[in-house]
C-alpha positions as CSV (number, residue, x, y, z in Angstrom):
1,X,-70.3,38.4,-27.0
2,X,-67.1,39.7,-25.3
3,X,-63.7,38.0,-25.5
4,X,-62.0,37.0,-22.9
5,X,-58.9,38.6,-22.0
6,X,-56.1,37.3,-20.0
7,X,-52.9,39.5,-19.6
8,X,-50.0,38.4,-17.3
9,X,-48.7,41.6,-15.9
10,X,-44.5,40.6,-15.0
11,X,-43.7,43.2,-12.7
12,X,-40.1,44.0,-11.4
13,X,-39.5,40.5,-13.0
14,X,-37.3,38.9,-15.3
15,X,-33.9,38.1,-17.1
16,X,-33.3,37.5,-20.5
17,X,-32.4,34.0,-19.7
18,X,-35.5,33.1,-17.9
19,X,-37.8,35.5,-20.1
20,X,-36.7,33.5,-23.4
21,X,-37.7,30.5,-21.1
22,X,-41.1,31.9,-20.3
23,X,-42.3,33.5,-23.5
24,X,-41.2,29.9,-25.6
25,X,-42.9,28.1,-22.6
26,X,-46.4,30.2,-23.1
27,X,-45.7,29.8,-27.2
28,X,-45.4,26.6,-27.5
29,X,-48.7,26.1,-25.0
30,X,-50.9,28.4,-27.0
31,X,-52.6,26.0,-29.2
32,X,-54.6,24.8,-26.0
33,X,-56.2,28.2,-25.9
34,X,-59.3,28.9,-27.3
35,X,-61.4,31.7,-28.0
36,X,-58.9,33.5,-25.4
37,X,-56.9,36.3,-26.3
38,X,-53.6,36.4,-24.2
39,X,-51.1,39.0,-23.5
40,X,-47.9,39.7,-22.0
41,X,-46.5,43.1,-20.2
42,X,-43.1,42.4,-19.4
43,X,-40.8,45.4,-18.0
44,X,-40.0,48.3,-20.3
45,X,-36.5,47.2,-20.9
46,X,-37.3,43.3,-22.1
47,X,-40.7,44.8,-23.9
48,X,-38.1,44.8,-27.6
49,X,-36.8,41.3,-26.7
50,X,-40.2,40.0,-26.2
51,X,-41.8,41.9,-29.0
52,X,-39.3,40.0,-31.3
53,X,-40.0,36.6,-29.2
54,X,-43.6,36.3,-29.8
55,X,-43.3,36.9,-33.9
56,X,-45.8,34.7,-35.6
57,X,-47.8,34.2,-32.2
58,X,-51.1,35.1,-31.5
59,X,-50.1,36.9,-27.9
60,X,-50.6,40.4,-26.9
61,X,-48.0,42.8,-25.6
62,X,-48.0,45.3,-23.7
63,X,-46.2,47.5,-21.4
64,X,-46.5,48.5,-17.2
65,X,-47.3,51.9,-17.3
66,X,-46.8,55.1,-19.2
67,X,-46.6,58.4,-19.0
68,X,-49.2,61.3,-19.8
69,X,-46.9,63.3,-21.7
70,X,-45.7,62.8,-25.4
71,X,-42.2,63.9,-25.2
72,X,-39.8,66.7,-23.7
73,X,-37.7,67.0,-20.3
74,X,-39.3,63.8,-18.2
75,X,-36.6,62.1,-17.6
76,X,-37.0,58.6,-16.5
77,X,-40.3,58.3,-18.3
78,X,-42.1,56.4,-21.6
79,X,-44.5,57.8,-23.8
80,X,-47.6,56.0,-25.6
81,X,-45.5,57.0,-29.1
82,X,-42.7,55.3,-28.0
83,X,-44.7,51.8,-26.7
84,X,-46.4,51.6,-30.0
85,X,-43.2,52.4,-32.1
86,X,-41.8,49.4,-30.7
87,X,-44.8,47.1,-30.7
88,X,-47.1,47.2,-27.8
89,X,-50.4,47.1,-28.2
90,X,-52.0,47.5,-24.4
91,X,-50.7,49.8,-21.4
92,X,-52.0,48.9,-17.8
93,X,-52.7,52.3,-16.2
94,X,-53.4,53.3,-12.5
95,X,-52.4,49.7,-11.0
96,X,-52.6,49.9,-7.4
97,X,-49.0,49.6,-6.9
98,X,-48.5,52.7,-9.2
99,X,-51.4,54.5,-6.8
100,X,-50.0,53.4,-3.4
101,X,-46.4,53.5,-3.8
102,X,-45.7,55.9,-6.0
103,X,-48.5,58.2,-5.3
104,X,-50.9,58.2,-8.6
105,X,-53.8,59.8,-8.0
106,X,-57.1,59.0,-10.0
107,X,-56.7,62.5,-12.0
108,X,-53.2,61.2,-13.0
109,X,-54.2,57.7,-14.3
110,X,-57.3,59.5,-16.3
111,X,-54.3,61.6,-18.2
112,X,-52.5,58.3,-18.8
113,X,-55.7,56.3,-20.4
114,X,-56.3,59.3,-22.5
115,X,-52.4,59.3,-23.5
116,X,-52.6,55.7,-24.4
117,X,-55.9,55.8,-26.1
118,X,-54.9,58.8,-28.4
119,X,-51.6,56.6,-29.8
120,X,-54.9,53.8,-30.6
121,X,-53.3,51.2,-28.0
122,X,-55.8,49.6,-25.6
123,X,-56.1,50.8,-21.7
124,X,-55.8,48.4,-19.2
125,X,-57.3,50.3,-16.1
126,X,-56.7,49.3,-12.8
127,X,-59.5,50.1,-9.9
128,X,-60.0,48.4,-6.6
129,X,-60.5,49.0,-3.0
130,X,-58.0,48.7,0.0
131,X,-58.8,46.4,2.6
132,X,-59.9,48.9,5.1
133,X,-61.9,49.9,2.3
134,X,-64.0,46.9,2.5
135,X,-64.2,46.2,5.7
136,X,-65.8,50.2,5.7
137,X,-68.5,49.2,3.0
138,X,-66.8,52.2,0.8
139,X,-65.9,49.0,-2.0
140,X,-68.6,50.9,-4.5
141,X,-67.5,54.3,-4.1
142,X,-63.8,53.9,-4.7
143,X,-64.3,52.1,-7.4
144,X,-67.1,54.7,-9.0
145,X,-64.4,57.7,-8.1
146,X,-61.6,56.0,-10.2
147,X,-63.7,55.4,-12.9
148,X,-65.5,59.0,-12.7
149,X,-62.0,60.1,-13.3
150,X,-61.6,58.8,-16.5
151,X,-65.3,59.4,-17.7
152,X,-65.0,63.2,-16.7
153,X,-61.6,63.6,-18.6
154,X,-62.8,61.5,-21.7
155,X,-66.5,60.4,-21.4
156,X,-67.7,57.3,-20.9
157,X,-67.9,56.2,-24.5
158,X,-63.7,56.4,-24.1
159,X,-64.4,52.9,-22.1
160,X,-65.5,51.1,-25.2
161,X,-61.8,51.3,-26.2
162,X,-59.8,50.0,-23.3
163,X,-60.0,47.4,-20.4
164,X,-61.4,47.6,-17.1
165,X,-59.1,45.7,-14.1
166,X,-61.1,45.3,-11.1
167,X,-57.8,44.4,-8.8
168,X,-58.8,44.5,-5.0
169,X,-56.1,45.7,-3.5
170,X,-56.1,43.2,-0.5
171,X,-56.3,40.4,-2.6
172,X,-52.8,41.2,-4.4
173,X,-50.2,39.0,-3.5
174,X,-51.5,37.9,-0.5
175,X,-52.7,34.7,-1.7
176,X,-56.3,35.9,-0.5
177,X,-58.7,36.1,-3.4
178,X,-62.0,38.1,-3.5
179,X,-64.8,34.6,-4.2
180,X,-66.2,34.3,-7.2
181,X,-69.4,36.0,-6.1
182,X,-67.7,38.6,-4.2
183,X,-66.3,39.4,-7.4
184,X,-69.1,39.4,-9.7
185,X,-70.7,41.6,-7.4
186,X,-68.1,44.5,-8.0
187,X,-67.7,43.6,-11.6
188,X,-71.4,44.1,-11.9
189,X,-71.5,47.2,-10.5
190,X,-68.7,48.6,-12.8
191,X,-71.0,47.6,-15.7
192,X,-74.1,48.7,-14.2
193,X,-72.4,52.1,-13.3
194,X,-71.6,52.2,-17.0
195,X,-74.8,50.9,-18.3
196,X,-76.6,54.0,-16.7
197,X,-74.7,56.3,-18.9
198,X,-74.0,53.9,-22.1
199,X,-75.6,51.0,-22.0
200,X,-73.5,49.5,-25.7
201,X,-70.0,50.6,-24.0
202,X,-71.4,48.5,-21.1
203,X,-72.4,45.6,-23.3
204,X,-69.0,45.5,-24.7
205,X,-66.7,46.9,-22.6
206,X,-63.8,43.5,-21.1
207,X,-63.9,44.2,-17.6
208,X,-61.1,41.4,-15.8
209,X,-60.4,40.0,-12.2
210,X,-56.9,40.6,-10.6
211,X,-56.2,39.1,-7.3
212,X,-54.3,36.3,-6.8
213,X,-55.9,34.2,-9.8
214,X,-54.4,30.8,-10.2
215,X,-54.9,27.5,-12.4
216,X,-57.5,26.1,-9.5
217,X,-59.6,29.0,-9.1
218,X,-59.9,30.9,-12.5
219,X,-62.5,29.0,-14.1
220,X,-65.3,29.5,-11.4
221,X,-63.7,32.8,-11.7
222,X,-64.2,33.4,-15.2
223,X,-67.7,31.8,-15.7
224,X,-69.2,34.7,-13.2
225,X,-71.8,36.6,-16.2
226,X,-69.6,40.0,-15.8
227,X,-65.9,38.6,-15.7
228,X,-64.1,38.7,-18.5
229,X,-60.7,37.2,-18.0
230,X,-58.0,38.0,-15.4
231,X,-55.0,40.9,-14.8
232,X,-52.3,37.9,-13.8
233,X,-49.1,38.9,-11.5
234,X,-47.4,35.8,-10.2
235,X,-48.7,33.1,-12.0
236,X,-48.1,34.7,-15.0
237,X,-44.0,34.3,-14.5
238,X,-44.5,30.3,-14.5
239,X,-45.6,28.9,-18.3
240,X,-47.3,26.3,-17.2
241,X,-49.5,28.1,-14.1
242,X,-50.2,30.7,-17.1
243,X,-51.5,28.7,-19.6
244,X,-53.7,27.2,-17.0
245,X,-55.1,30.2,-16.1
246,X,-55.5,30.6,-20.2
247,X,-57.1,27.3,-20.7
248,X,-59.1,27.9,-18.2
């Protein structure tokens, strides 16, 4: 049976002051979780800071985005090496604000999952569908081309060691939020895509919701059959909407 997984991506969030706030707030809430597994992907420069906050805790951490490459003349940029030498243990790749506003394309986040996989930390990848997307019936087949992506650069049995974000892109901040069914339906087409070529990375692979989930809608959320946690952005900067989403 798969875990469930929920990982509170921070964004362009964050001080040190309100960080130590957060990551004790979430700590000290954690023995209400069950059977959850919880992570936290603050930006690069606090990922240290909170690496050394959540010693002796059971939470995750993990880092924004990464590059493909494993060191020279990129300046600017973070390799897989250097997010496990300090600690990480996921990387969210291809989120849709790394694909819209700084111009990812699917080839590039299939280069950064295979970077991430190779230093053994765990893929968090995005997919999901604009709204005009939608509204065109082309949910299925942008969501089948940014998986193909990674499949034809590392095969589909690469899957079985990351996570799969369904995030539709409309539903991102908006405070709009795909329904539960309209949800499942994606998130069991993702599975079924996958179950066509393997069905046991299917059967295992964590495949999470990430639009606009909140404390009062992630547990009809999370019992759909193919949802298996949540990709978090704003609720994740507030403890106590967090670990509602966790408890959830």
């Amino acid at each position: 049976m798969r875990q469930t997984l929920v990982a509170g991506n921070w964004k362009l969030n964050g001080s040190k002051d309100s960080i130590q706030t957060l990551v004790k707030g979430i700590a000290d809430g954690m023995s209400a979780v069950n059977g959850t597994a919880v992570a936290i992907c603050p930006p690069y420069v606090y990922i240290p800071m909170v690496q050394n906050l959540l010693t002796g805790t059971t939470i995750g951490l993990g880092a924004q985005d990464v590059t493909d490459q494993e060191s020279g003349a990129y300046t600017g940029e973070v390799s897989a090496s250097m997010l496990k030498d300090i600690g990480c243990q996921y990387v969210i790749v291809g989120h849709s604000e790394r694909r819209a506003l700084y111009g990812e394309r699917d080839e590039d986040t299939a280069k950064k999952y295979a970077a991430t996989r190779k230093e053994g930390l765990i893929p968090i990848l995005c997919v999901g569908e604009l709204l005009e997307e939608r509204e065109n019936g082309d949910t299925e087949n942008v969501v089948a081309r940014q998986l193909d992506a990674v499949i034809a650069l590392e095969g589909v049995a690469a899957l079985a060691d990351g996570v799969i974000a369904y995030e539709p892109v409309w539903a991102i901040g908006t405070g709009k939020t795909a329904t539960p069914d309209q949800a499942q339906e994606v998130h069991a087409f993702i599975r079924g895509k996958i179950a066509a070529l393997d069905a046991d990375v299917a059967d295992k692979v964590q495949i999470l919701y990430g639009g606009s989930v909140n404390g009062g809608n992630a547990a009809e959320l999370f019992a759909m059959d193919d949802i298996d946690g949540g990709l978090i952005g704003g609720a994740s900067l507030k403890a106590d909407d967090f670990l509602a989403i966790c408890t959830a």
